[in-house]
C-alpha positions, 0 to 999 in steps of 0.5 A: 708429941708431934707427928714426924714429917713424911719425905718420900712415900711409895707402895709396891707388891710382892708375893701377894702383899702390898707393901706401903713405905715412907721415909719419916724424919722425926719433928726437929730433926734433919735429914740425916735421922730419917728411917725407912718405915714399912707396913704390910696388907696382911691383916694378921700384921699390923705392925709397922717396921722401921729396920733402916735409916735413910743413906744418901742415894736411896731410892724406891728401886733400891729400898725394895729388895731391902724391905722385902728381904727383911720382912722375910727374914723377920718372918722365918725368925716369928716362925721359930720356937722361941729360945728361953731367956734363962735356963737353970744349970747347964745347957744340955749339950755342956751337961752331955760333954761333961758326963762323957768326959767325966766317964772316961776319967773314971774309966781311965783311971782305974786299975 
């Protein structure tokens, strides 16, 4: 697999960390299947991220604010307990209600 072709590369800072950016367009492709690639200084991530493509009229100023609002919020997300996939039965809130709302049928009908 060849290596994409590289349109648009640019660096910048923000909170302490460096942020390195490109624009990659895959080998044989045009310009219309470009995506906006980042990766970050931190040596505990050393991930690249490529959470948008390329619009007409992006620039370095306005593809910033993007890269640094969704690597924050992809951090906040990280930070989160994760949530299981599956769960045997009812979700505890369902199983709450249906008891509550199987002691009042019982209470309301008895005699």
């Amino acid at each position: 697999m060849a290596a994409p072709k590289v349109s648009s590369v640019f660096e910048f800072e923000e909170g302490g960390v460096t942020y390195s950016c490109c624009l990659e367009t895959p080998t044989g492709k045009d310009q219309a299947d470009a995506w906006w690639w980042f990766s970050v200084s931190s040596a505990a991530d050393r991930q690249r991220y490529a959470p948008f493509r390329h619009t007409a009229g992006d620039t370095p100023a306005k593809v910033r604010p993007r890269i640094v609002a969704w690597y924050e919020e992809m951090l906040v997300k990280r930070a989160q307990p994760s949530v299981p996939a599956y769960r045997r039965g009812r979700p505890p809130a369902a199983v709450a209600a249906a008891n509550a709302a199987a002691a009042a049928t019982v209470v309301d009908n008895e005699p």
